[in-house]
DSSP file (Angstrom, degrees, kcal/mol; ACC not computed):
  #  RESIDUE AA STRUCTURE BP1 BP2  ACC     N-H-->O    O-->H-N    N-H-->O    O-->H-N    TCO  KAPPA ALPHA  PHI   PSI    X-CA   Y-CA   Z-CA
    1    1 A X              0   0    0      0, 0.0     2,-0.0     0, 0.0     0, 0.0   0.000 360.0 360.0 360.0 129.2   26.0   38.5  -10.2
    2    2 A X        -     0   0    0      1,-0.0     2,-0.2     4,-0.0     3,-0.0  -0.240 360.0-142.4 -48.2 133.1   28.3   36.2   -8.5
    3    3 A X    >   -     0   0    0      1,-0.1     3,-1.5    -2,-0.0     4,-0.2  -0.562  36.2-104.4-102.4-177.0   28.5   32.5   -9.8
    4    4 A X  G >  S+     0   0    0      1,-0.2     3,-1.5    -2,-0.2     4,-0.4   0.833 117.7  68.1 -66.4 -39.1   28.9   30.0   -6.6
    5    5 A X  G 3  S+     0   0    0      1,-0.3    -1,-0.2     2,-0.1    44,-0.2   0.524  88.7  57.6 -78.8  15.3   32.5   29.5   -7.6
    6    6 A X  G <  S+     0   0    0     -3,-1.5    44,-0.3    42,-0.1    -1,-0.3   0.301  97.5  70.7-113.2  11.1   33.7   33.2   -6.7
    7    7 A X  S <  S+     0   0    0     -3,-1.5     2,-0.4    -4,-0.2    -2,-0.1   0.625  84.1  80.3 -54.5 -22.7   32.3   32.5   -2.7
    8    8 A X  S    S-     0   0    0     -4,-0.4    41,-0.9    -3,-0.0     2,-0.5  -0.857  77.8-149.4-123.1 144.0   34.8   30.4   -2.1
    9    9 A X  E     -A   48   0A   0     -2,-0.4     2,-0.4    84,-0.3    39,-0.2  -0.750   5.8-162.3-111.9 116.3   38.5   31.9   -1.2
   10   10 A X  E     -A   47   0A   0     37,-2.8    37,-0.9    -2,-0.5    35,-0.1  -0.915  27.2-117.8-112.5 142.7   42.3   30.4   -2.0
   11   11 A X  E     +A   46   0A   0     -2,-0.4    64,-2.1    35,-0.2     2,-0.3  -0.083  42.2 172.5 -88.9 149.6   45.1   31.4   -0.4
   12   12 A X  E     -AB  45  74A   0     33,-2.5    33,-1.4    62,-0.2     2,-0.4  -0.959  29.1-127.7-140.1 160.8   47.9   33.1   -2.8
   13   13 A X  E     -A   44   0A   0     60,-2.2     2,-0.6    -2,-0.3    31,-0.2  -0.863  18.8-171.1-121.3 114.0   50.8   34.7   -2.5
   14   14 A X        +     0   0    0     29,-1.9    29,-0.4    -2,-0.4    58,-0.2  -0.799  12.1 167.9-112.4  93.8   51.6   38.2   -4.2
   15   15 A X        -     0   0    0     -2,-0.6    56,-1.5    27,-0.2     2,-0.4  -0.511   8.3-179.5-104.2 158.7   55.0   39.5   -4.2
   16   16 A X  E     -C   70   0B   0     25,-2.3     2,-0.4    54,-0.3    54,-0.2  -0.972  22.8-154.5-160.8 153.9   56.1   42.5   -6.3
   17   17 A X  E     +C   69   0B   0     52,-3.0    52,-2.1    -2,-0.4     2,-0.3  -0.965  27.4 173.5-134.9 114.7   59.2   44.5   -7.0
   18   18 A X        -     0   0    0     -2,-0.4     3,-0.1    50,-0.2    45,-0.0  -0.608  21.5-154.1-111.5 162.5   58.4   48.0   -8.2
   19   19 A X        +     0   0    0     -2,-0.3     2,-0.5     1,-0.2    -1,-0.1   0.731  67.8  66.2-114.8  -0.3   60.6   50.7   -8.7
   20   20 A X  S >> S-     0   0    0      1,-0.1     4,-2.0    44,-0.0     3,-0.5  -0.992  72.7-135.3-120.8 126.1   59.2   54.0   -8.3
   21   21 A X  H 3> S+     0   0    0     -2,-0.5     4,-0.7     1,-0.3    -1,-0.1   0.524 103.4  52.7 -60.7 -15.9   58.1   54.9   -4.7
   22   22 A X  H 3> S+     0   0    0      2,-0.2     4,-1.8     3,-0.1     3,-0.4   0.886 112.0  39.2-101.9 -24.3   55.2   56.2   -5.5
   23   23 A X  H <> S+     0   0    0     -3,-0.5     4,-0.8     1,-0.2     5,-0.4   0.899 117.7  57.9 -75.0 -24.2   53.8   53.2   -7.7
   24   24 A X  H  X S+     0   0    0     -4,-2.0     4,-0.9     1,-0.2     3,-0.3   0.765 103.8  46.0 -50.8 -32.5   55.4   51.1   -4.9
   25   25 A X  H  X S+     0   0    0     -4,-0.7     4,-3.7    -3,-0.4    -1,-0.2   0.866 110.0  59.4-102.2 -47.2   53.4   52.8   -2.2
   26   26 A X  H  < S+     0   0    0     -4,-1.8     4,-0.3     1,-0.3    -2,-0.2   0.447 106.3  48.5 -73.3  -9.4   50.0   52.3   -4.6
   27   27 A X  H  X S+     0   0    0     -4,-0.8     4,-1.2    -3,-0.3    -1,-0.3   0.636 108.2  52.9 -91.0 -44.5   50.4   48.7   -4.7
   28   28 A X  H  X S+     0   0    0     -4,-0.9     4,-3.1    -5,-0.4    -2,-0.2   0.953 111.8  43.0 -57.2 -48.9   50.9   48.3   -1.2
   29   29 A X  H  < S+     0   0    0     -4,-3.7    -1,-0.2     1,-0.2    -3,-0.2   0.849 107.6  58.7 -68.1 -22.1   48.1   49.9   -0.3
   30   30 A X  H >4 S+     0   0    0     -4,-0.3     3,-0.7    -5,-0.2    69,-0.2   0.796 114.9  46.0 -71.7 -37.0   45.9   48.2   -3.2
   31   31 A X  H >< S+     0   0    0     -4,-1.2     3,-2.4     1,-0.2    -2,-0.2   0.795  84.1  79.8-113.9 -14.5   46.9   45.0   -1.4
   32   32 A X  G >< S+     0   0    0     -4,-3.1     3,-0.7     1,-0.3    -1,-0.2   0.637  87.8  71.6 -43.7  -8.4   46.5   45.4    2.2
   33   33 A X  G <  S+     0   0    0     -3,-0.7    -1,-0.3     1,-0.3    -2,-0.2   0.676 102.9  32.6 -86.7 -12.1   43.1   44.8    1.5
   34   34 A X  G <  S+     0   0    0     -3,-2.4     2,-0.5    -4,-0.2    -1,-0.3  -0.386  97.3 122.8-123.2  45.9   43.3   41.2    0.7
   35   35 A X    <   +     0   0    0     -3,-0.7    10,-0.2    62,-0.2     3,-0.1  -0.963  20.1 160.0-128.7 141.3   46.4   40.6    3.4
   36   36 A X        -     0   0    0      8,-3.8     2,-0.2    -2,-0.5    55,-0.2   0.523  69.9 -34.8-119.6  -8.9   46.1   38.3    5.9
   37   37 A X  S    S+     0   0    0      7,-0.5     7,-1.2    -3,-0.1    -1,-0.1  -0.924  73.9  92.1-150.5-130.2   49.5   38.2    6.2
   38   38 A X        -     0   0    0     -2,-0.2     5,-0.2    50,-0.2   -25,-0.0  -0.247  59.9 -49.0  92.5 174.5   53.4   38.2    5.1
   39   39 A X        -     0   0    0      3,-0.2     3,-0.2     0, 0.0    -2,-0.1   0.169  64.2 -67.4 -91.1-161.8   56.0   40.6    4.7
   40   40 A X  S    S+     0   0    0      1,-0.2     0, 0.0     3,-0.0     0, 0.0   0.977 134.3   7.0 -63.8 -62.5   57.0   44.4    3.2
   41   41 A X  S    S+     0   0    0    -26,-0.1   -25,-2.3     1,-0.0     2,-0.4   0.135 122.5  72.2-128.4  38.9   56.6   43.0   -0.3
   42   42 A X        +     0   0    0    -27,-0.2     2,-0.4    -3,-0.2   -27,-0.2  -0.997  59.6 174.0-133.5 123.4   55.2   39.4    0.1
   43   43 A X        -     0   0    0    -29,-0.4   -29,-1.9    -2,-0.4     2,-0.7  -0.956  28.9-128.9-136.4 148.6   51.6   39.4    1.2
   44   44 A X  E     -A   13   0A   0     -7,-1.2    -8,-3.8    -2,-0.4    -7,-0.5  -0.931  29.0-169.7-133.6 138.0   49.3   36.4    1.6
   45   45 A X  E     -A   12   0A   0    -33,-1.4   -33,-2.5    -2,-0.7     2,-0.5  -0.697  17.5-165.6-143.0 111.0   46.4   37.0   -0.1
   46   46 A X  E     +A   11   0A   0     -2,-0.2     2,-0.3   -35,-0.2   -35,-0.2  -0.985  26.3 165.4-119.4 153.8   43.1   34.9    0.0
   47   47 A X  E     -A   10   0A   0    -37,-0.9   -37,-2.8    -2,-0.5     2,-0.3  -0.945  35.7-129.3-160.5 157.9   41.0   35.9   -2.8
   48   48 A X  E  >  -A    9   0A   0     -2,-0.3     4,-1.5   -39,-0.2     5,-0.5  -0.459  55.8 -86.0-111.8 179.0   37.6   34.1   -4.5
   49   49 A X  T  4 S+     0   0    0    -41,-0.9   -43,-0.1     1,-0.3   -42,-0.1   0.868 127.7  46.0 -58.1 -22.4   38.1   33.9   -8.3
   50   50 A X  T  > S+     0   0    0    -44,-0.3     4,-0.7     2,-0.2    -1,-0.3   0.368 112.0  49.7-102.3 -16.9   36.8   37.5   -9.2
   51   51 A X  H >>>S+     0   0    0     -3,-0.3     4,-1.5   -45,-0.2     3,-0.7   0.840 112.5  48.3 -69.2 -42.6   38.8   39.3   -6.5
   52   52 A X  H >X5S+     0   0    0     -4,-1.5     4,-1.3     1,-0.3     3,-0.5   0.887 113.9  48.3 -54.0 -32.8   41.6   37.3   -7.9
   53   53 A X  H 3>5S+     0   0    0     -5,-0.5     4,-1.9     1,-0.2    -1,-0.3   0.899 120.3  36.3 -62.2 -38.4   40.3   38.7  -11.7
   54   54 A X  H <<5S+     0   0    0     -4,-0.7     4,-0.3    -3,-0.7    -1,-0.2   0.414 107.7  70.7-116.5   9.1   40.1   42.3  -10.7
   55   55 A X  H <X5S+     0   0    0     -4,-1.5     4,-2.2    -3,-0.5     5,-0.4   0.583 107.2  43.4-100.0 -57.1   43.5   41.7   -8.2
   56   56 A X  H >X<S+     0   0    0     -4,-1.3     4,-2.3    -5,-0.6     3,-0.5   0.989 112.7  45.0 -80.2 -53.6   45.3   41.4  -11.5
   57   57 A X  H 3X S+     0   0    0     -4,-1.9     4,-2.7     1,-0.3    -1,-0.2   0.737 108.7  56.1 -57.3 -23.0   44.0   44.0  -13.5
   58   58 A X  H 3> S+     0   0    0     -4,-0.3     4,-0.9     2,-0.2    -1,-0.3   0.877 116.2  35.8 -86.7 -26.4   44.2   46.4  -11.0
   59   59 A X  H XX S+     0   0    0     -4,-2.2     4,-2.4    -3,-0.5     3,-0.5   0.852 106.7  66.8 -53.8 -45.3   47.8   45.8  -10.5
   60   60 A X  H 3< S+     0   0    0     -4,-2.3    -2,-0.2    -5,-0.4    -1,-0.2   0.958 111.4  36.4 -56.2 -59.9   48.2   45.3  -14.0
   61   61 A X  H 3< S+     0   0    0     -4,-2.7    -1,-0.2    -5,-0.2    -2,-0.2   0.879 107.3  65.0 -64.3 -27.6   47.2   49.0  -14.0
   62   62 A X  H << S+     0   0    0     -4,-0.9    -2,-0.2    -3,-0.5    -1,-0.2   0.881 102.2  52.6 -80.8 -45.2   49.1   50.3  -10.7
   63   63 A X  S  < S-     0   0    0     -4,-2.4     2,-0.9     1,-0.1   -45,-0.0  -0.436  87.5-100.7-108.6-170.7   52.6   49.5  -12.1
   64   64 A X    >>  -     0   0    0      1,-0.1     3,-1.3   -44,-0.1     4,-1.1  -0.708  28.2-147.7 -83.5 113.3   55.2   50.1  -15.1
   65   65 A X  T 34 S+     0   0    0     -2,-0.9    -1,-0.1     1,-0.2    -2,-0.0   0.853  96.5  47.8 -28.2 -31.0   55.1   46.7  -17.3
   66   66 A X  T 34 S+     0   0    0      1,-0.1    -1,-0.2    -3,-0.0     3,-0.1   0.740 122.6  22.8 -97.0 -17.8   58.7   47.5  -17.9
   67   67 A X  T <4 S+     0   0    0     -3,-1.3     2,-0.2     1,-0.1    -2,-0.1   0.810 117.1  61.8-116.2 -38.6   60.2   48.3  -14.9
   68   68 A X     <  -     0   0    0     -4,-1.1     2,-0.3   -48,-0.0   -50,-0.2  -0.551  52.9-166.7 -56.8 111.5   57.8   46.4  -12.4
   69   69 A X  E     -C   17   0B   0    -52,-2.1   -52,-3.0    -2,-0.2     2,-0.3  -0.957   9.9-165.6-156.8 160.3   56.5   42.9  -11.6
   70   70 A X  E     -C   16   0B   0     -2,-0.3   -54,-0.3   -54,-0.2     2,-0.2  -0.879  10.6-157.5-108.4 109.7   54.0   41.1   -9.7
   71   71 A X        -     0   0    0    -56,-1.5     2,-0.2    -2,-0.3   -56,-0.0  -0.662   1.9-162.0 -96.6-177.1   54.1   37.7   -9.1
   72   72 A X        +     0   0    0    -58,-0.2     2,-0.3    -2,-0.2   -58,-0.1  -0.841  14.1 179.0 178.6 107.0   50.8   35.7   -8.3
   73   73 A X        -     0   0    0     -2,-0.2   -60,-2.2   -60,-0.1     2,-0.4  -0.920  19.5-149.6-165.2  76.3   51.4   32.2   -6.6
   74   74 A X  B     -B   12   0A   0     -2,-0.3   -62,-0.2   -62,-0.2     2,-0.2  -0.601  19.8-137.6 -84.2 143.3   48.6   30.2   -5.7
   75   75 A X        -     0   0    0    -64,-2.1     2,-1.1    -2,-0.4   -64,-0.1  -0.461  19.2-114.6 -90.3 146.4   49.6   28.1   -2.5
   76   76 A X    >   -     0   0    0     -2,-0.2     3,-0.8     1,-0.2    -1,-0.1  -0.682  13.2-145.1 -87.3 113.0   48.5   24.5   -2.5
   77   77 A X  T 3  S+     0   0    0     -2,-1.1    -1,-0.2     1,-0.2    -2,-0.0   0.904  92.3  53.2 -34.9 -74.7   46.2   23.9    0.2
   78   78 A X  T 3  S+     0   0    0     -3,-0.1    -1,-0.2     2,-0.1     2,-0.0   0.581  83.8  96.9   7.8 -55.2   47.6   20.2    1.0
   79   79 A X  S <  S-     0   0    0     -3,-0.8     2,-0.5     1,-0.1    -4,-0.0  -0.227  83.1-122.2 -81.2 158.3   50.7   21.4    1.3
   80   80 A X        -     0   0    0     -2,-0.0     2,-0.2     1,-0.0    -1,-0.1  -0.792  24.5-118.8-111.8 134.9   51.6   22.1    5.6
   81   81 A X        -     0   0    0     -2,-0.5     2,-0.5     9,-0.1     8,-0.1  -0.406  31.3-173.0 -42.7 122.9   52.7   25.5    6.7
   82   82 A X        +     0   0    0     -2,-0.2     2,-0.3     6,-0.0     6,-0.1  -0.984  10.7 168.1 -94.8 135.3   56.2   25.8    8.2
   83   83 A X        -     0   0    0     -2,-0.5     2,-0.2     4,-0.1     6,-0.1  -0.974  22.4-145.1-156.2 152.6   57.3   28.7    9.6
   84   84 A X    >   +     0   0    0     -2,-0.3     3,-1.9     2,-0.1    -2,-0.0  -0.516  69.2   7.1 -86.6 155.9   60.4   30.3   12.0
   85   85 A X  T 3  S-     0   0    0      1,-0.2    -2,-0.1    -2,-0.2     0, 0.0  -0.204 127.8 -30.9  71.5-154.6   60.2   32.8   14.3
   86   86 A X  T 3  S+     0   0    0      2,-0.1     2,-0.3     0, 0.0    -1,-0.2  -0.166  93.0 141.1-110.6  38.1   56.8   34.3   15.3
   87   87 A X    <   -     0   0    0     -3,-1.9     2,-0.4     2,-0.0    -4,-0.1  -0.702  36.0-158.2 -70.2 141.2   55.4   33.6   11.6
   88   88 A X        -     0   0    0     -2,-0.3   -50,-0.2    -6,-0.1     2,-0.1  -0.980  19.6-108.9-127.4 152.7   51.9   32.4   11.8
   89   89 A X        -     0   0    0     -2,-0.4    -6,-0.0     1,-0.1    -2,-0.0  -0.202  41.3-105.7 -79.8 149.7   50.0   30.5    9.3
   90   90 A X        -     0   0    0      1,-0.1     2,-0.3    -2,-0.1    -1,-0.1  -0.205  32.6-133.3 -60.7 148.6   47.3   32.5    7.4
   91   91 A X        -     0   0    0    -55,-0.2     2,-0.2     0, 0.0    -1,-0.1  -0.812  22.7-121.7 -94.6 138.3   43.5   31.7    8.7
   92   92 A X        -     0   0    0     -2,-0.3     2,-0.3     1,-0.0   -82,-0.1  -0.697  35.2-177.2 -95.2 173.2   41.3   31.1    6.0
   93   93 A X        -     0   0    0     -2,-0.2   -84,-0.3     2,-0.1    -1,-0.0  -0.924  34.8-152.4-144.3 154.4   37.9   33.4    5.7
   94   94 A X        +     0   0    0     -2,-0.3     2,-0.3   -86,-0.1    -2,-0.0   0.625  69.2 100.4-118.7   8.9   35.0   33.8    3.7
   95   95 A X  S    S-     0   0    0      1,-0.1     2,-0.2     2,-0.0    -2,-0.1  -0.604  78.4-112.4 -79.7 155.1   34.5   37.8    4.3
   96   96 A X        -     0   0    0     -2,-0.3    -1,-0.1     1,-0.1   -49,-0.1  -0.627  19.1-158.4 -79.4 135.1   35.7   40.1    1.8
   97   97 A X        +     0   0    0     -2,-0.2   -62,-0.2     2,-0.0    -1,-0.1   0.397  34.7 148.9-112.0  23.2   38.7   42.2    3.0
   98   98 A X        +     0   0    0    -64,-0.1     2,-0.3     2,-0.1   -64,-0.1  -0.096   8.8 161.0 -46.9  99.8   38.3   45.5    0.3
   99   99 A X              0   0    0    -69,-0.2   -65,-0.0     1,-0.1    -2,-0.0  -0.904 360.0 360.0-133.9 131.8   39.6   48.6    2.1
  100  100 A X              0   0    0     -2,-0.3    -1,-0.1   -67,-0.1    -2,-0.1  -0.048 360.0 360.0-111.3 360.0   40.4   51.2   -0.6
């Protein structure tokens, strides 16, 4: 059961540099479910305190510890968006975005 403090969702940012195409390709896809936006290997990521739990493990599992890493960057709310170009700032949500 869900406690009141995993309802509510903070924006992160999850970058990774993998090195084998095929674990590369399994990470992308593991995280297009929580992307609201970002780039090829920078995704921003809003997640409630148990996606964020089961976000790491499941990465934790999807690459090599040795060759592979994931960074995990929660973004300060406070702080104001800038962006170039046709970047747009992430919306926040309170739906769950799991597509497997």
């Amino acid at each position: 059961m869900a406690s009141a403090s995993d309802t509510f969702r903070t924006l992160y940012l999850v970058c990774y540099d993998v090195s084998s195409p095929r674990r590369l390709y399994r990470v992308h896809r593991y995280l297009l479910g929580f992307n609201v936006g970002g780039q090829k290997s920078l995704f921003e990521c809003w997640f409630t305190p148990a996606e964020l739990r089961e976000a790491r493990y499941e990465l934790a599992a999807l690459i090599d510890p040795v060759e592979d890493r994931v960074h995990i960057f929660q973004l300060d709310p406070r702080m104001k968006m800038e962006g170039l170009g046709i970047a747009v700032a992430p919306a926040p949500t309170s739906s769950a975005f799991m597509v497997l």
